[in-house]
C-alpha positions in Angstrom: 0.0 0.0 0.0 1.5 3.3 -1.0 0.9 6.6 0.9 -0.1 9.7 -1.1 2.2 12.7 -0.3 1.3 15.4 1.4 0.6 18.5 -0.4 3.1 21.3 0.5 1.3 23.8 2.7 1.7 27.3 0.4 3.1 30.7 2.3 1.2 33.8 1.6 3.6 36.1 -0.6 3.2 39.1 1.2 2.7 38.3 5.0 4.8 35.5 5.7 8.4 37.1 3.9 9.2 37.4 7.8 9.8 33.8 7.6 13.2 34.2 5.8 14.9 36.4 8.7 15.4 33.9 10.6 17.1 31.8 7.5 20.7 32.2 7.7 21.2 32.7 4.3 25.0 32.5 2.9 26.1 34.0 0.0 25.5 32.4 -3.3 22.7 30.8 -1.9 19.0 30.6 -2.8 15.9 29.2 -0.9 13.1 28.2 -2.3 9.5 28.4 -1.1 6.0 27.5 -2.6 4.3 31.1 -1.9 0.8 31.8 -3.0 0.0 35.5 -3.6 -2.9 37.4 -5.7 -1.4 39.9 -6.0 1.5 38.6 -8.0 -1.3 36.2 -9.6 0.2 33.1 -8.8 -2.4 30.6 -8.8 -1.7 27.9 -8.1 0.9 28.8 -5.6 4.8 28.6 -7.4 8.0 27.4 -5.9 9.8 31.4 -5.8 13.7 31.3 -5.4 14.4 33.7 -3.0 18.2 34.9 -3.6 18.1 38.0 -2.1 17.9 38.7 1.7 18.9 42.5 2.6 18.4 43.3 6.5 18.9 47.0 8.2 18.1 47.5 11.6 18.7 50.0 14.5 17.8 49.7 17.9 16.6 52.6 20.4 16.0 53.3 23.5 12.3 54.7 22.6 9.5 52.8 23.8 7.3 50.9 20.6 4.7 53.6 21.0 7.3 56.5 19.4 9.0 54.4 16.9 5.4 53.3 15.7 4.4 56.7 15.2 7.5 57.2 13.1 6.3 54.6 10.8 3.3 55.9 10.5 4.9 59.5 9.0 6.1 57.3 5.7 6.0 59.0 2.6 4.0 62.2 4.0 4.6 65.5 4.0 6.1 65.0 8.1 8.4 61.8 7.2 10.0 61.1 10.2 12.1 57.9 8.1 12.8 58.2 4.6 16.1 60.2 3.9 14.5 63.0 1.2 16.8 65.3 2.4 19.5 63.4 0.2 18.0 60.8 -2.1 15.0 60.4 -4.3 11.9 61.2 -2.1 9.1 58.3 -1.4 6.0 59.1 -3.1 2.4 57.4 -3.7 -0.9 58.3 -5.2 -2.5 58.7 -2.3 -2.1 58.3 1.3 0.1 55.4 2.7 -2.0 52.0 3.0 -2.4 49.1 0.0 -2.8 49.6 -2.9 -0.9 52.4 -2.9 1.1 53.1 -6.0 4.0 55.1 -6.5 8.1 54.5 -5.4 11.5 56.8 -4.8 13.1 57.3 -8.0 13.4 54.3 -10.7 12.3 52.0 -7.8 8.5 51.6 -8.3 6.2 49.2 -6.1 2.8 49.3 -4.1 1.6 48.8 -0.6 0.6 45.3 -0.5 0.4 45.2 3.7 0.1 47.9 6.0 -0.6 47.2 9.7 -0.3 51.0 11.0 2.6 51.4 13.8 3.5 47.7 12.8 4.9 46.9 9.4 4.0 48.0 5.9 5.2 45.9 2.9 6.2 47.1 -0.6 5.9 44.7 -3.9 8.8 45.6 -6.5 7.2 46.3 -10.1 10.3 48.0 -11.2 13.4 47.9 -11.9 13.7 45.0 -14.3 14.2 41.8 -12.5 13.0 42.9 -9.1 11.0 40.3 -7.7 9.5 40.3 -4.4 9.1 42.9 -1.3 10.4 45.2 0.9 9.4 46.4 4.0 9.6 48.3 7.9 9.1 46.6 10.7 8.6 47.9 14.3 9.9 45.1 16.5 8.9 45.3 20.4 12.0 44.6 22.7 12.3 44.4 26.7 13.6 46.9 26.8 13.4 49.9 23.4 12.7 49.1 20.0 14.0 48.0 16.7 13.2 49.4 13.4 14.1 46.8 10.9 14.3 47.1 7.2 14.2 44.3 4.8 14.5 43.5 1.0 13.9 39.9 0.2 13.6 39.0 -3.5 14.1 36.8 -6.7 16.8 38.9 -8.8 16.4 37.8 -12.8 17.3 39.3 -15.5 18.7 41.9 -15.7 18.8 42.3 -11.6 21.6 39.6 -11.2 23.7 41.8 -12.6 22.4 45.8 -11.8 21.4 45.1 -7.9 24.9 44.1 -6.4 26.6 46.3 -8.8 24.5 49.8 -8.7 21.1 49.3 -6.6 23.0 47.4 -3.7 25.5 49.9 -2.6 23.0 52.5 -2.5 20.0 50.8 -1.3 22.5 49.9 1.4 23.6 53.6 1.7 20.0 54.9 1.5 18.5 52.5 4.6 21.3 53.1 6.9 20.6 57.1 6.5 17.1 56.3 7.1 17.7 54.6 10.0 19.9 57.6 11.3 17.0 59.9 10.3 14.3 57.6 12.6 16.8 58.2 15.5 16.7 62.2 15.0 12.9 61.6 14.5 13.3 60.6 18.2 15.7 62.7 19.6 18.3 60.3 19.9 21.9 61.5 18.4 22.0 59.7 14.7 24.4 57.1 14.0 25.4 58.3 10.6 27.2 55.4 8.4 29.2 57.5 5.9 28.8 57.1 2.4 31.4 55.2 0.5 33.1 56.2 -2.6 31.6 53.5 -4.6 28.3 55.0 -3.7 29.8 59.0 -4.3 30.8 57.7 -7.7 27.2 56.3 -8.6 25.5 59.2 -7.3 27.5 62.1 -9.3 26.8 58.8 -12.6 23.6 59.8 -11.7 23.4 62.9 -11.3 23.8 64.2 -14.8 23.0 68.0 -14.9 23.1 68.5 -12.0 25.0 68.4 -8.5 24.3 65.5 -6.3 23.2 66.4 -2.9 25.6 65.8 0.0 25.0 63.4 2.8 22.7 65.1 5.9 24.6 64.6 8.9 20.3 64.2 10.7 20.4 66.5 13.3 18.0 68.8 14.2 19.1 71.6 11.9 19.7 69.2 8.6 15.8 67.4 8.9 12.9 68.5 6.5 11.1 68.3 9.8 11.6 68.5 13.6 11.8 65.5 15.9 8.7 64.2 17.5 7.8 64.8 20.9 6.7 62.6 23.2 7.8 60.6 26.3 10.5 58.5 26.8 
């Protein structure tokens, strides 16, 4: 007597990316995961190689309640997070929550999740090649609070090649200044991570007509907007 196999149980797309955190995920490695997701209309669910796994985090002394609220500033006209004092500004079509459409720069995607002073999670429709998410999460410690960033994707064609060697570096350069700006947002000194000159280089490449915008050093006198108050 044979034993049918049991179906693979299928991950939902956008809410369960979380799940590859915790994978420790070497370099030149791939994982692979059968993922359902409407969104990306993949019915039945697909196996999706996951060979990308970008994490940013900071941790502050802030209780959940502040850093939550900081979330919740994302891509308005008070944006506590996203560094638009020296990159490409986040902007959508209306008001942060899903189906939201819009991007910084040539980095397009939508809000596919939004769970307000939680997490809100992006889907990649451009560049070429980008497949998958990336997303904030406010993570509730003993004591303070991390704000984690992470980009978790299939790279094809031609990704494989333009992520590590242009959108990488300053992706990377672009979340760490974020990060710095979150702890101005909170009155905590920022932990500035300066640029490199790989990523100097790209930004004059792309800055053609025109003089790239030095890095903010996020204190009080360099942000679009002031801290926000509240307890500590």
């Amino acid at each position: 007597m044979q034993c049918e196999p049991l179906a693979e149980e299928a991950y939902n797309f956008e809410t369960d990316m979380e799940l590859l955190q915790a994978l420790p995920l070497a370099s030149g490695y791939a994982v692979s995961i059968p993922f359902y997701d409407a969104f990306l209309d993949l019915v039945p669910p697909q196996r999706i190689p996951v060979n990308v796994v970008n994490v940013h985090h900071r941790i502050f002394d802030a209780p959940a309640a502040r850093v939550a609220a900081l979330l919740d500033t994302l891509a308005s006209d008070t944006d506590h997070i996203w560094p638009r004092e020296a990159w490409p500004a986040m902007v959508f079509d209306r008001p942060l929550g899903v189906g939201a459409e819009g991007g910084h720069g040539p980095v397009r995607y939508a809000v596919c999740k939004y769970v307000p002073g939680n997490s809100v999670v992006f889907a990649f429709h451009a560049p070429a090649g980008f497949h998958g998410t990336h997303r904030f999460d406010v993570l509730r410690l003993p004591h303070g609070c991390e704000l984690r960033h992470t980009l978790s994707m299939r790279a094809g064609w031609p990704a494989v090649v333009t992520w590590p060697l242009l959108f990488r570096p300053m992706h990377d350069a672009l979340i760490e200044d974020a990060l710095a700006k979150a702890q101005a947002g909170l009155g905590e000194r920022p932990s500035v991570v300066p640029w490199s000159l790989y990523v100097r280089a790209l930004r004059r490449l792309f800055s053609v007509g025109r003089a790239p915008r030095p890095q903010t050093s996020y204190d009080s006198a360099s942000l679009a907007c002031p801290p926000l108050r509240g307890k500590r």
